[in-house]
Chimera marker file (.cmm) of the C-alpha trace (Angstrom):
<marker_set name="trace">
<marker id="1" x="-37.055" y="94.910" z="0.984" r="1" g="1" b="0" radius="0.5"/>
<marker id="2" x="-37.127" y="92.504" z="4.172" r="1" g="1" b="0" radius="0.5"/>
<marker id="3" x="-34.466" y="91.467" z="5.936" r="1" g="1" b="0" radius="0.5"/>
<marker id="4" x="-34.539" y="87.802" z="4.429" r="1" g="1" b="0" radius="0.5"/>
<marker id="5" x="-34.320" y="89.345" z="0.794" r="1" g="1" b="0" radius="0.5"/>
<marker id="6" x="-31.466" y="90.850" z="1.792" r="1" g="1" b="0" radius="0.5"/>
<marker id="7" x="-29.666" y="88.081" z="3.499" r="1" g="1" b="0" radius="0.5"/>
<marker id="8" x="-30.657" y="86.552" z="0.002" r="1" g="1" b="0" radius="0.5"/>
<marker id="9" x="-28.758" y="89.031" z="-1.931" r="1" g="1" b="0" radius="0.5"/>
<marker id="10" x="-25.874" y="89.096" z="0.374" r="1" g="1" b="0" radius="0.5"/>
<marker id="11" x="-25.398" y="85.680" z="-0.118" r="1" g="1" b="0" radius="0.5"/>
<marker id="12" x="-25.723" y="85.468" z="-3.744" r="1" g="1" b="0" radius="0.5"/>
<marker id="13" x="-22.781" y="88.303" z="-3.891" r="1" g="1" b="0" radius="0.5"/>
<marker id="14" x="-20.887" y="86.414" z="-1.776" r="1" g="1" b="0" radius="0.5"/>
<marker id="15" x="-21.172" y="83.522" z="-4.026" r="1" g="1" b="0" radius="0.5"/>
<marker id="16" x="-21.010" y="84.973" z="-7.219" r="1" g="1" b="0" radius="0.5"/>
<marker id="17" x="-17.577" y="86.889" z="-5.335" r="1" g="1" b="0" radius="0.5"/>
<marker id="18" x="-15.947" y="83.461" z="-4.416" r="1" g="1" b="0" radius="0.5"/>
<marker id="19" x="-16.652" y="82.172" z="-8.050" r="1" g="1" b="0" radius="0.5"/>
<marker id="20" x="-14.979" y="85.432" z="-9.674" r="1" g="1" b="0" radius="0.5"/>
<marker id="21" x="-11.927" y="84.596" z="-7.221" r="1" g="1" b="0" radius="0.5"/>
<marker id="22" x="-12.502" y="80.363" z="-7.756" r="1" g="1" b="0" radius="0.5"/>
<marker id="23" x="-11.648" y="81.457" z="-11.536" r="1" g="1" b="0" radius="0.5"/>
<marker id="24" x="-9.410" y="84.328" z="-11.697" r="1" g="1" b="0" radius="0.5"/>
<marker id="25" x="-6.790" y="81.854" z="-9.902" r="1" g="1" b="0" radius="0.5"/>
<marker id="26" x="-7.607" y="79.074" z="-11.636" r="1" g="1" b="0" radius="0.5"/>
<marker id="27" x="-7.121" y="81.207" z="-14.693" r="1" g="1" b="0" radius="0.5"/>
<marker id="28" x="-3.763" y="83.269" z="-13.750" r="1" g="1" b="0" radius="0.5"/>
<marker id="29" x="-2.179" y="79.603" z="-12.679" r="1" g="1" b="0" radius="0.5"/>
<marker id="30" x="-3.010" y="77.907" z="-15.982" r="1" g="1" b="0" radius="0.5"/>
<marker id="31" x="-1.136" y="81.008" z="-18.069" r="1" g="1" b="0" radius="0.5"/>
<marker id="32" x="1.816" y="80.170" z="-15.697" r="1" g="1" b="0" radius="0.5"/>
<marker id="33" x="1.978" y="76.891" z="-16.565" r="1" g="1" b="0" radius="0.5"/>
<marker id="34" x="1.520" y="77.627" z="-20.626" r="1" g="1" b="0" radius="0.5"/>
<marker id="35" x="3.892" y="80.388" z="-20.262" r="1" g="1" b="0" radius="0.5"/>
<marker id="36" x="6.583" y="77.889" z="-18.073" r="1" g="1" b="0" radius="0.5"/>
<marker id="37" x="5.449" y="74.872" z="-18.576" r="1" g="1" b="0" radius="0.5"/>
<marker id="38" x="7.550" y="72.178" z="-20.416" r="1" g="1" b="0" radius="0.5"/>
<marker id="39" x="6.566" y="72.671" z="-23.952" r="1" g="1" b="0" radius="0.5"/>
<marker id="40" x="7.801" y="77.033" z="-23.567" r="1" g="1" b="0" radius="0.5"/>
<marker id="41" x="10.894" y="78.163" z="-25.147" r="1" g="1" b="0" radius="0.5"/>
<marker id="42" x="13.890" y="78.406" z="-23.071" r="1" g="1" b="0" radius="0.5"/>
<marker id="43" x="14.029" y="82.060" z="-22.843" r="1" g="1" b="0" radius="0.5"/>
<marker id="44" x="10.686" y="82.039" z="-21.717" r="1" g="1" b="0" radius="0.5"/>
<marker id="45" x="11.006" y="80.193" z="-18.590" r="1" g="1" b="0" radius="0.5"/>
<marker id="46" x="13.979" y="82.447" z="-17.967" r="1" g="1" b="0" radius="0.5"/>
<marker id="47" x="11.899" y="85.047" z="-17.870" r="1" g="1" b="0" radius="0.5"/>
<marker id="48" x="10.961" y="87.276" z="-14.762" r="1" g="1" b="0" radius="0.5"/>
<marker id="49" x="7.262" y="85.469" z="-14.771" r="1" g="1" b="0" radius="0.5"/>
<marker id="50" x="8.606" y="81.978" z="-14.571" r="1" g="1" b="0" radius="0.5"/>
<marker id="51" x="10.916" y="82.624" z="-11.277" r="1" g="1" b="0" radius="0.5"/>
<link id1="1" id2="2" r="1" g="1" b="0" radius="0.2"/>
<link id1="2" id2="3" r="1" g="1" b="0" radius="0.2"/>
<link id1="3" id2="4" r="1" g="1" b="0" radius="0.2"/>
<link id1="4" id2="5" r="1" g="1" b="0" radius="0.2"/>
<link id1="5" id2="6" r="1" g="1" b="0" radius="0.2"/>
<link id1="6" id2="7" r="1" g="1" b="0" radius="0.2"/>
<link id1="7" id2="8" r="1" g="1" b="0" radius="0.2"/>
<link id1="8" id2="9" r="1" g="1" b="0" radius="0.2"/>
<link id1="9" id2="10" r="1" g="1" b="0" radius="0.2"/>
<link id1="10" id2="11" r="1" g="1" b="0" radius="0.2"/>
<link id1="11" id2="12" r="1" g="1" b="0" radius="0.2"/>
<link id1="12" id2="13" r="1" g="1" b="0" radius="0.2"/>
<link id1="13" id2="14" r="1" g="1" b="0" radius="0.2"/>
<link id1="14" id2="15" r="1" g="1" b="0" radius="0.2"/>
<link id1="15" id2="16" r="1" g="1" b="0" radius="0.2"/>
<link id1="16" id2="17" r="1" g="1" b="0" radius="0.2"/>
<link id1="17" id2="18" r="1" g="1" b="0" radius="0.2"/>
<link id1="18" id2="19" r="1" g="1" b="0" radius="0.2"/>
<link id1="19" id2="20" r="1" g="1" b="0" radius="0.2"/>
<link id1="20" id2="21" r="1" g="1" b="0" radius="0.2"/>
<link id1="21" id2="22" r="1" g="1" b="0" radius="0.2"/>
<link id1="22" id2="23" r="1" g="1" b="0" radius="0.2"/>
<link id1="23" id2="24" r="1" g="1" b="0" radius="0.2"/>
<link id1="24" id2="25" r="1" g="1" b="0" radius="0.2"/>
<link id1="25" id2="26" r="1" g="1" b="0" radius="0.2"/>
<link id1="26" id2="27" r="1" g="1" b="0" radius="0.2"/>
<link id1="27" id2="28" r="1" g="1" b="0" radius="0.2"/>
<link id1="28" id2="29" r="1" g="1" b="0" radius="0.2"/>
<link id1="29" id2="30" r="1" g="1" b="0" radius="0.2"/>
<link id1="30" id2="31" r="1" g="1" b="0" radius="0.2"/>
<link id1="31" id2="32" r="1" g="1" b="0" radius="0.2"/>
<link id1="32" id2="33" r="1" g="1" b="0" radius="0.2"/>
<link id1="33" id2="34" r="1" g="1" b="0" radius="0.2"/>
<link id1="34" id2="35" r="1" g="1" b="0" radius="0.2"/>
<link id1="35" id2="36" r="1" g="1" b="0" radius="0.2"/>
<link id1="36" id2="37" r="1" g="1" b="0" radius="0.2"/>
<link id1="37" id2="38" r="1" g="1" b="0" radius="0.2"/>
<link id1="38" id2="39" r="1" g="1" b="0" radius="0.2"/>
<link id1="39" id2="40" r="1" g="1" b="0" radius="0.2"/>
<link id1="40" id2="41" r="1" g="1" b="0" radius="0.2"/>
<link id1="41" id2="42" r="1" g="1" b="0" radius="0.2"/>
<link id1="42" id2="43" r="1" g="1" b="0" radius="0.2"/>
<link id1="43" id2="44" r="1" g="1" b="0" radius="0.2"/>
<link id1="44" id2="45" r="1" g="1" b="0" radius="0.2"/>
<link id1="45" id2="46" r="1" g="1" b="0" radius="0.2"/>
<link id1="46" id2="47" r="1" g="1" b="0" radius="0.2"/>
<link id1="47" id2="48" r="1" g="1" b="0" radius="0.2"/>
<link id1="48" id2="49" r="1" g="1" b="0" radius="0.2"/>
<link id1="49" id2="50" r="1" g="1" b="0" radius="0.2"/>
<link id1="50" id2="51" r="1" g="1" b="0" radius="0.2"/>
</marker_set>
């Protein structure tokens, strides 16, 4: 493997990394918002998740 393949694959992890994170967020702050959001129950958004 040269050194340009693996500035090739570093980058691609990297990528591929910032997507996972891009998404993970994306995804945890959209449950939030179900789980708190206007149209949850009362004693859901008194819940420890919603404070």
């Amino acid at each position: 493997m040269t050194r340009r393949d693996s500035l090739v694959t570093g980058a691609v992890l990297l990528i591929c990394a910032g997507i996972l994170v891009l998404f993970t967020d994306v995804d945890g702050k959209a449950v939030r918002w179900l789980t708190c959001g206007p149209l949850a129950r009362q004693v859901e958004r008194d819940s420890e998740l919603c404070r």
